[in-house]
N, C-alpha and C positions, 0 to 999 in steps of 0.2 A: 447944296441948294435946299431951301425949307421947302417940305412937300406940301404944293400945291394940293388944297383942301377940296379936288375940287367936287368931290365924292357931297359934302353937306351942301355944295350951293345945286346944281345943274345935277349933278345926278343920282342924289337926294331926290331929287322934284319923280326922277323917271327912273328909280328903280335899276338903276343901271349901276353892275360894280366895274371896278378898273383895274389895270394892271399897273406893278410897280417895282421899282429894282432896288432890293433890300440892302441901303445903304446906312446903316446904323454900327451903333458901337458895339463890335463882337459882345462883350457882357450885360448885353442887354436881355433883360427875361422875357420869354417869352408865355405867354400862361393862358389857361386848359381854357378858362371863362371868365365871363368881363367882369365877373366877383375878382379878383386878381387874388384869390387864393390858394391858386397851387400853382406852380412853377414847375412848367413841362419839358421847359429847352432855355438856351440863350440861342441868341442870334449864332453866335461861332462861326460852322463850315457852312450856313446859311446866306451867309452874305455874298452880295453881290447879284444872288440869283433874283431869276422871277419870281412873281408871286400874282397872283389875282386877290384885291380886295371886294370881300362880297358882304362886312357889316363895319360900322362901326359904335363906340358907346363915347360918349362925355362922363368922365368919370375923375370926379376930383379939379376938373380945370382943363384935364390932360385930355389927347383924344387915342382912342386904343381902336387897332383895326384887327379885324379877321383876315387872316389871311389860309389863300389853300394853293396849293399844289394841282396839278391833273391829276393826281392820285390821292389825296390827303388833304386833311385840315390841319394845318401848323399850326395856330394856336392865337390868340391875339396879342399884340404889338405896341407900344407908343412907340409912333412913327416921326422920327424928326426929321434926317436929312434923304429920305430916302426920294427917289427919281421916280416922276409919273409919266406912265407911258400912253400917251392920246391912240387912242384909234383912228382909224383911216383904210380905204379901201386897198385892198392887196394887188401891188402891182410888180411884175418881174422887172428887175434892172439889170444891167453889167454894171458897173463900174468902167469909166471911162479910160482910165490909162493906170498907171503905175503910181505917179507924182501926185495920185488926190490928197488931199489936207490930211493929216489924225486927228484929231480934235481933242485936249486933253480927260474931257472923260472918259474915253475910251482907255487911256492907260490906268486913271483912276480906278476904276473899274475890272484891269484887267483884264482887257479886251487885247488880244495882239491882232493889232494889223500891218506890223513890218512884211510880213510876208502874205500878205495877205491875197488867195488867189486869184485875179482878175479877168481868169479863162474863162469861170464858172458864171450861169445866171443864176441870182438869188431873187429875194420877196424885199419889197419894200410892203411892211406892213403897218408901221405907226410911226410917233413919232414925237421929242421930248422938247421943250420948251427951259433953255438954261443962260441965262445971263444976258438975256435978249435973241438968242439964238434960236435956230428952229435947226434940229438935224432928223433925218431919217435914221427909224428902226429897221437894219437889215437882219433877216433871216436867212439858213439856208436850211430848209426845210421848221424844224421847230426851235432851235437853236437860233440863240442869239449870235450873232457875228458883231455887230459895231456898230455905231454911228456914227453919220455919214451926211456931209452937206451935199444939198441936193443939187448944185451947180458940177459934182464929181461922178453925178449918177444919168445914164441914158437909161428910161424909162420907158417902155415897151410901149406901141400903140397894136391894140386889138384891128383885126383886117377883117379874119375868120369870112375870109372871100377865094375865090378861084383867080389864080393872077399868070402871066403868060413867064413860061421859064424857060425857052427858047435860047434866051441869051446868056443865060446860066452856063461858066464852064466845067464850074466844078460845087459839088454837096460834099457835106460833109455830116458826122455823125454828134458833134458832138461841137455848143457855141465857141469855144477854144479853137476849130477850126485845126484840128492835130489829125484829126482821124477822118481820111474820105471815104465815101461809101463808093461801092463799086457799081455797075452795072447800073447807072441808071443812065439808061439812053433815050431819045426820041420823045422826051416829053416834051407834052407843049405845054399842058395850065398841071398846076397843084395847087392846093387849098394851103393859104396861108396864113399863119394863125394870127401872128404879131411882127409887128417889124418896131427895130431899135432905130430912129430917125438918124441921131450921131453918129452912133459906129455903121450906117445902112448896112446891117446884117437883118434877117429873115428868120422865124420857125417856120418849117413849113410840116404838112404832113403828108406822106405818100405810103400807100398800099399799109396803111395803120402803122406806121414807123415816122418817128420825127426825125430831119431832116434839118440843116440848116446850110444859108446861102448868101453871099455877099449880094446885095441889090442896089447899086450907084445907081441914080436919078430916078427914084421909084417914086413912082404918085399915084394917089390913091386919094380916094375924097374922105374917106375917114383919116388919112391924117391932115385936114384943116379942122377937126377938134383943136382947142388952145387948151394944152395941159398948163395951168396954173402953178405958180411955184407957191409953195406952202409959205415961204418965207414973205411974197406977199401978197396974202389973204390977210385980213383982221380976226383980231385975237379972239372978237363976238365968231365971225363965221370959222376958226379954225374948233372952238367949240363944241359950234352945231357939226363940224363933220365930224369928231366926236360920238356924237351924240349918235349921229346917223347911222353911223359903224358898228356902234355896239348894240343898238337895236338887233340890226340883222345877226352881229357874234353872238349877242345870246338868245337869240330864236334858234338857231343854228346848232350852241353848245349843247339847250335845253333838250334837241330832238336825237342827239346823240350819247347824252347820259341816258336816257329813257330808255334806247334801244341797246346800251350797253349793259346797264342794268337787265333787263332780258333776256339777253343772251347769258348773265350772269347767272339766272336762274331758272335756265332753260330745263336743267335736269328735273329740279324740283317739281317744275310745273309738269314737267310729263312725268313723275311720280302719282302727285295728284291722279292726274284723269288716270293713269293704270289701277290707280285706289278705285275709281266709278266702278271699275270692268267688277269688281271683288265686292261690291256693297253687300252688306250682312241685309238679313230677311228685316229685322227691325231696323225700320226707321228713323229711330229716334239716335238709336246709335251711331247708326253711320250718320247720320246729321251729324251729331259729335263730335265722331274720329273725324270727320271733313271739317268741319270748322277750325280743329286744332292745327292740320294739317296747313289749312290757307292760313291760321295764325301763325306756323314756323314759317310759310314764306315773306309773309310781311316784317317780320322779324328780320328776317335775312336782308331782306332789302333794306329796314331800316337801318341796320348795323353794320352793313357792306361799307366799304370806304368811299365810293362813289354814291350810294345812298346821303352817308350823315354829309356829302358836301353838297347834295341835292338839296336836303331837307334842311338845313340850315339855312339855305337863302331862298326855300320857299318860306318859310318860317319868319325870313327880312322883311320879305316882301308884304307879307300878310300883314307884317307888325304897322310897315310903312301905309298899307292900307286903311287900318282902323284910327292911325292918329290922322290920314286925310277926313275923315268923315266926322271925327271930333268937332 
């Protein structure tokens, strides 16, 4: 499928980058800067995986993306056939039975879901737009698992109420429903966090321990919310939730690099102030040796890896700012 451009229309306008599943041809180069003068990698063992795009250039006709890593800057791309992944608010699911579809991207790709666990609850976090299809991006934890049409998926509804457990015969420890907990007698209410409508299974949480529980005929006024199927919403408003998403992920990312940087250079900075405790009689010097000093931490930060993938897309962003005001 040709990758959805959709970075120059919509999120272009809003500064916003996207994520993408690097489906191009192993020998494709991948290179240092959007001069395309040095060759840093090819695609190769690269493929398949994720990637976040946080720039792109027009260069010659063609369009080359930046792509990083959570750890690193890979390098920039012309992007042909590779898969964009929409944001969406993050919601736990099961997977409903055994017999759900595979869908053939998922073998494309390398996805095995023959055996795929259906004890386990995962994230429904995004989700990709192919041949008129809309399937969900499941997660389990930060890992990709598969795509997934969403008629195959029970999707959690939030409760995070106190509800009466009286008629509860049995908890268990774990959504699989394999391992019962013991000794929990004589309760009447627990706080319950979400319940799966489909499969009427329960999280609940008691004395700080998560707990799960079958709950046949459960009702609850928060679930008359109407969870909307993505499939149909219109292609303007699947967009805007898009859009909505990634607001909040990179406010989110942006307050997390910042404090991981920090912690990065945590030693440094308590270097520094023990340098205050030692200041020489003149002035003018310790002015100096201090200034050099805050100049090796900004250095570190800029050169750090989580730095230059910082600084690169504050540096997007700026750019995108001064050709608005053009």
């Amino acid at each position: 499928m040709k990758l959805l451009l959709l970075f120059k229309d919509l999120n272009q306008q809003y500064n916003l980058g996207f994520n993408i599943i690097l489906f191009e041809q192993e020998e494709k180069s991948i290179y240092k800067t959007p001069n395309l003068d040095e060759v840093i990698d090819t695609v190769g063992q690269k493929i398949f995986r994720q990637f976040k795009v946080i720039d792109y250039r027009e260069i010659n006709g063609e369009t080359y993306y930046l792509l990083t890593s959570s750890k690193d800057i890979i390098g920039w791309v012309n992007l042909k056939e590779s898969i964009t992944i929409y944001n969406k608010s993050t919601e736990p699911i099961k997977v409903i039975n055994s017999k759900f579809d595979i869908d053939e991207i998922n073998t494309i790709l390398m996805l095995e879901l023959e055996n795929f666990d259906i004890t386990k609850t995962y994230m429904s976090k995004g989700f990709v737009m192919l041949n008129g299809n809309i399937l969900e991006a499941i997660y389990s934890k930060n890992k990709l698992m598969g795509f997934f049409n969403s008629y195959d998926l029970d999707h959690s509804m939030k409760i995070n109420d106190q509800v009466n457990v009286e008629s509860v015969k049995k908890f268990y420890l774990d959504s699989g429903f394999s391992i019962q907990a013991e000794d929990i007698n004589n309760q009447k209410y627990m706080n319950m966090i979400d319940y799966f409508p489909i499969l009427q299974i329960a999280r609940l949480k008691y004395k700080g321990n998560i707990l799960w529980a079958k709950f046949e005929s459960f009702n609850h006024n928060r679930l008359d919310r109407k969870r909307e199927d993505l499939k149909e919403i219109s292609y303007t408003n699947l967009l805007a939730i898009h859009l909505a998403n990634s607001y909040e992920s990179e406010r989110k990312n942006s307050k997390k690099i910042i404090k991981e940087l920090v912690v990065e250079n945590k030693k440094l900075i308590e270097t520094v102030k023990k340098n205050e405790k030692y200041k020489n009689n003149t002035k003018e010097l310790y002015s100096s040796k201090n200034n050099y000093t805050y100049q090796q931490l900004y250095n570190r930060l800029k050169n750090s890896k989580l730095g230059k993938i910082q600084i690169a897309y504050w540096k997007f962003l700026n750019r995108k700012r001064r050709n608005k005001l053009i």
